[in-house]
N, C-alpha and C positions, 0 to 999 in steps of 0.2 A: 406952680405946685401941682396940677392936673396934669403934668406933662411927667413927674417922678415915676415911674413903674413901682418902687419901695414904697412910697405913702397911698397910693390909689388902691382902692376899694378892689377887691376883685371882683373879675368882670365875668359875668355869665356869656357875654358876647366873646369874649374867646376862645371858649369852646364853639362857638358859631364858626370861628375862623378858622377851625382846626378843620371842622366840618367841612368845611366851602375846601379849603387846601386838598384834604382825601377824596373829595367828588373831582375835585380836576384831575387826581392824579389817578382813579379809578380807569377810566380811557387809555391813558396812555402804560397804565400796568397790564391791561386788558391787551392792548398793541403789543406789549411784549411778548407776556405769556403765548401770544400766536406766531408772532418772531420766531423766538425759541422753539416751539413747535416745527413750525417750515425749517429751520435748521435742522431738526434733530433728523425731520423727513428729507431734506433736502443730503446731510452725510450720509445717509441710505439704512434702513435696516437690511443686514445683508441677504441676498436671495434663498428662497427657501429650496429645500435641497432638491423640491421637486422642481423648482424652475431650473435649477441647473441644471437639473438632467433632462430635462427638456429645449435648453440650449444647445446642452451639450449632444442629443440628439440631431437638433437642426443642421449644427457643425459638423457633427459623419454623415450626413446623408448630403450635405453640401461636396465632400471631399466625396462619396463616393459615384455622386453625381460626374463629377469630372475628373474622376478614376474607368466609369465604365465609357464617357465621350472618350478617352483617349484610347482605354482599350478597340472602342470600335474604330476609329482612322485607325489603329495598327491592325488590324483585321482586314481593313478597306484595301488599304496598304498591300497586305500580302495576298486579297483575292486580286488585286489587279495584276501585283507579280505572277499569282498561277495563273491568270488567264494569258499572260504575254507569253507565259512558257508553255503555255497547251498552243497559241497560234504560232511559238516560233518550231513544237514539236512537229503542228502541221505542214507547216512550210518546209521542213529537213524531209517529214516522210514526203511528199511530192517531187522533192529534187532528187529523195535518193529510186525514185520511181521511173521519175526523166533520166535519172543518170544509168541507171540500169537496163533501159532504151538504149543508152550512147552506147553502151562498154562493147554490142555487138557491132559497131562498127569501129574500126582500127583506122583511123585515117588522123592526120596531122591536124585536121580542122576539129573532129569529134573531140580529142586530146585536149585542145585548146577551151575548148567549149567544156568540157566535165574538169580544167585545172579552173577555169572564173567560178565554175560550182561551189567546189572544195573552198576558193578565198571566201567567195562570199555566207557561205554555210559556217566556214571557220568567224568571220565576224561575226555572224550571228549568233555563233555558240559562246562565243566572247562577250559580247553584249551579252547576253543571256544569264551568264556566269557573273559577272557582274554586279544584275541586279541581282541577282539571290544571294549576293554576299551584301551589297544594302539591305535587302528587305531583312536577312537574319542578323544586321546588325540593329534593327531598331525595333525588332523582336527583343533581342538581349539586352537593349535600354530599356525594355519598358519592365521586364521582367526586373530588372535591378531595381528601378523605381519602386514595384512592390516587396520588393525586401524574397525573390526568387535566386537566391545567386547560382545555383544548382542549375535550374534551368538558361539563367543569363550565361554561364560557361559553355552550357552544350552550344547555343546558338552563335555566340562568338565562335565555336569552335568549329562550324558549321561555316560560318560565313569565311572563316580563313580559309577553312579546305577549298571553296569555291572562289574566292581569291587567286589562291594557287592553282588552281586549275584554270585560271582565262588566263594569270602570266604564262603559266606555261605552254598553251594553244597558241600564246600569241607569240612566245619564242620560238615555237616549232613554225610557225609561218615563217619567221625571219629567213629559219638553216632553209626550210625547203625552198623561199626564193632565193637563198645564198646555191642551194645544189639547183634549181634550174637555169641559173644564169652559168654556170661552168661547163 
C-alpha cells in the first residue's frame, strides 16, 4: 500500500526532488546558454563598416604596392633600353668618324673595310630597332593593365613602326648583297 502514488500522503520530500533535479540541471543550462553564445559569436556579427574599410584599404595599398613594383621593372626595363641606344648611338658616331677617315682614300681595300662598317652598323641598327619595339611593347601591356588604352595604342603603334623599320634595314641588307654580288 505504501508503494500506491493514489493513497500516499503527500510528500513534502518531493518537492526536495524537484529541487535536487533543477540544481543538476542548473550547470548544464549554464553550459548551454554559453554554447549558444560562442555560436552566435562564432556565425559572426558582421564587421563594422569601419573595419571594412580598413580592410578594404589594406587591399588597395596591397594592389597598389604591386602596381608601382611593376611600374618600376617597366621603367628599369626601358632605362636599360635607352642606355643600350645611347651606347649603340655611340658606337654608329665613332664608325661614321672612322668612316669618314676612309672615304678619303679610294682604294679596293678602304671599300672593303667601310662595306663590313655599313653590315655591321646595319645589324646594330637592327638589333637596336628591335629592342625598342619590345621595350614599347611592354610599355603598352603595362599601360593596358591600368586601364590606359589611349596611351597602350600609341605604344603598340610605336613599337610597330620600329618593327618595320629593322624588317626593312634588314631587307635592304639582302638587295644590297644581292647588288654586290652582280
Amino acid at each position: 500500500m505504501g508503494s500506491d502514488p493514489q493513497n500516499s500522503p503527500p510528500d513534502p520530500d518531493g518537492r526536495r526532488h524537484e529541487r535536487a533535479v533543477n540544481a543538476r540541471e542548473r550547470p548544464a543550462d549554464r553550459h548551454e546558454r554559453k554554447a549558444d553564445e560562442r555560436e552566435r559569436t562564432a556565425d559572426g556579427t558582421p564587421p563594422s563598416r569601419r573595419q571594412r574599410s580598413y580592410e578594404q584599404i589594406d587591399r588597395v595599398r596591397d594592389l597598389l604596392t604591386a602596381s608601382h613594383a611593376r611600374l618600376d621593372r617597366s621603367e628599369s626595363a626601358l632605362r636599360r633600353a635607352d642606355a643600350g641606344d645611347v651606347r649603340d648611338q655611340d658606337s654608329i658616331d665613332r664608325e661614321t668618324i672612322t668612316s669618314a677617315s676612309w672615304e678619303t682614300a679610294d682604294t679596293p681595300a678602304a671599300r672593303t673595310v667601310l662595306e663590313a662598317r655599313v653590315q655591321r652598323l646595319r645589324q646594330q641598327a637592327v638589333t637596336t630597332l628591335e629592342t625598342l619595339s619590345n621595350a614599347q611593347h611592354r610599355l603598352a601591356n603595362d599601360h593596358e593593365e591600368h586601364d590606359r588604352p589611349q596611351r597602350a595604342a600609341e605604344h603598340r603603334r610605336h613599337a610597330e613602326e620600329a618593327r618595320e623599320a629593322a624588317d626593312a634595314l634588314r631587307a635592304s641588307a639582302v638587295s644590297d648583297d644581292g647588288r654586290a654580288e652582280k
